[in-house]
N, C-alpha and C positions, 0 to 999 in steps of 0.2 A: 220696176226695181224696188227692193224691198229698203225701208226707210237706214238709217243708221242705226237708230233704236232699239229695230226690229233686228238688224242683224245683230248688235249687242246679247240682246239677249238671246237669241241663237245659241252664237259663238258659245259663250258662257255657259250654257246647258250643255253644250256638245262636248266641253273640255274638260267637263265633269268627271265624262265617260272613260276618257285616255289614259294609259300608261306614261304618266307626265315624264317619270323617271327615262324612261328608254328611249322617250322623244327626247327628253333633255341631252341623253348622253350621246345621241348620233347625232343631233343638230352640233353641240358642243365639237365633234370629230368634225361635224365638215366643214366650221367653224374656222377649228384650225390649220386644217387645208387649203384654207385661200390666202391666197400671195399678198393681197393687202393684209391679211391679219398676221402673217410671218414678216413683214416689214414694218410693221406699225410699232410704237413705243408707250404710246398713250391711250390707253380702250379705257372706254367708260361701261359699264355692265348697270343693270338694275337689279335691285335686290326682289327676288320674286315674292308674290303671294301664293300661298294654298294650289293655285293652278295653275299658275302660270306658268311656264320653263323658265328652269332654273339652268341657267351657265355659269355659277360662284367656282367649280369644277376650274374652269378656265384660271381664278387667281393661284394657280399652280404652275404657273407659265411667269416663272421668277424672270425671263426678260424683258417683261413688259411692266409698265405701273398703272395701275389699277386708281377709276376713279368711280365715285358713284354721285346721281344725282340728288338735288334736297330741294322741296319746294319751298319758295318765301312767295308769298300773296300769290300772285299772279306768273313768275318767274320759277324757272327751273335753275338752281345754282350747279356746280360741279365741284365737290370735296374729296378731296384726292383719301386713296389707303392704303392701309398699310397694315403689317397683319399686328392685329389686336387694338385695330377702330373699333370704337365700340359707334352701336348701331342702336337707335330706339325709336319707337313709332310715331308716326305722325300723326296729323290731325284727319288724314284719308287713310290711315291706318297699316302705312306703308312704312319699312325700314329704311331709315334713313341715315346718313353715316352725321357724329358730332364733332366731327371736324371740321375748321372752317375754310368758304369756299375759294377757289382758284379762279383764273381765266381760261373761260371754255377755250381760248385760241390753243391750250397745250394739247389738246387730242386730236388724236390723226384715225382714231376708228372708232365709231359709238354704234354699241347695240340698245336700237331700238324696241321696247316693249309693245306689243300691240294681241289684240285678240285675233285678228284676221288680216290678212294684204291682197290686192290682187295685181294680174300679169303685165301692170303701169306703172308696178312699186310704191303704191299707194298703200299707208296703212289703216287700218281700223285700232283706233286708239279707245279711251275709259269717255271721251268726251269732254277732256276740261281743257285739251288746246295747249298744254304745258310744253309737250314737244316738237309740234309745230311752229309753236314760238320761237321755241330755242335751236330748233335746226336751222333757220333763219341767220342763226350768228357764229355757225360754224359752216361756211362752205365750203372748205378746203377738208373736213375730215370725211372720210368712208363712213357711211351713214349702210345701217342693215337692219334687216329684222328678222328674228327668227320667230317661224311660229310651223305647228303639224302640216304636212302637206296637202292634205283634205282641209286646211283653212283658207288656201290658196284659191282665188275665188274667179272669174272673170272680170269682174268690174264692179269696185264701188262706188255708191255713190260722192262725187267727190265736188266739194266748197271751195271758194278761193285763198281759203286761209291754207289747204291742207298743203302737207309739205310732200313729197316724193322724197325715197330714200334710195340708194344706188343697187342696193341687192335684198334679194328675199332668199334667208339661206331656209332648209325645209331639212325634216330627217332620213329624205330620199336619198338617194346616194348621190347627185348632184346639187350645188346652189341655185338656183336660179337666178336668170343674171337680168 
């Protein structure tokens, strides 16, 4: 089994390649098709990088409220938005909202960022454990991850830290569940 590393850097060369756009926009539709995300009131989204999928698309879903994550040392916080949060970079070079944070207990659905997942709902994250962490303190919300369906993998290699999330949504035309 190839290390975590090794799939890191993988993943990352591979998504290079993608029409991130068109992944984004059909994971985003199937997204919105699932009945926890039509029930839910409180979604947390992250602000993508250069490759990542992008679901900001979704903050046009005026019945829902919108929160994003902010890292402080080792801790992932959750700062709610609102339109015309302003957002500035951090020190991992990520957008982060400058609003200050809430109680992760108010969200009832968080998308997870990750490079890859496999068929255990297990993610392949950056490596720094920030959401792992903090899935840990939200069990009651719907926990997903979107990512292209060729990164859907068999099995990763998986630690006792890592978290399992409830769904892997993909830009197939199903989520998988």
């Amino acid at each position: 089994m190839e290390s975590k590393t090794d799939l890191r850097t993988r993943f990352k060369t591979a998504r290079k390649q993608l029409d991130i756009l068109k992944i984004s926009r059909n994971i985003e539709e199937n997204i919105r098709a699932l009945d926890f995300y039509q029930k839910s009131k409180s979604v947390m989204l992250f602000y993508p990088t250069e490759y990542e999928i992008n679901l900001l698309g979704l903050l046009n879903d005026k019945d829902k409220n919108f929160y994003f994550p902010k890292v402080n040392k080792s801790e992932l916080l959750v700062c709610p938005y609102s339109e015309g949060t302003e957002f500035k970079k951090s020190g991992l070079n990520i957008n982060e909202p400058c609003s200050f944070p809430v109680n992760p207990d108010v969200l009832d659905f968080i998308i997870v960022p990750a490079l890859a997942a496999d068929r255990k709902n297990y993610r392949l994250g950056y490596g720094g454990g920030f959401y792992d962490r903090f899935l840990k303190l939200v069990p009651n919300a719907v926990k997903i991850v979107p990512v292209h369906e060729m990164f859907v993998i068999e099995e990763l290699p998986i630690e006792d830290f890592d978290v399992p999330v409830d769904l892997i949504v993909t830009d197939a035309k199903k989520a998988r569940v």
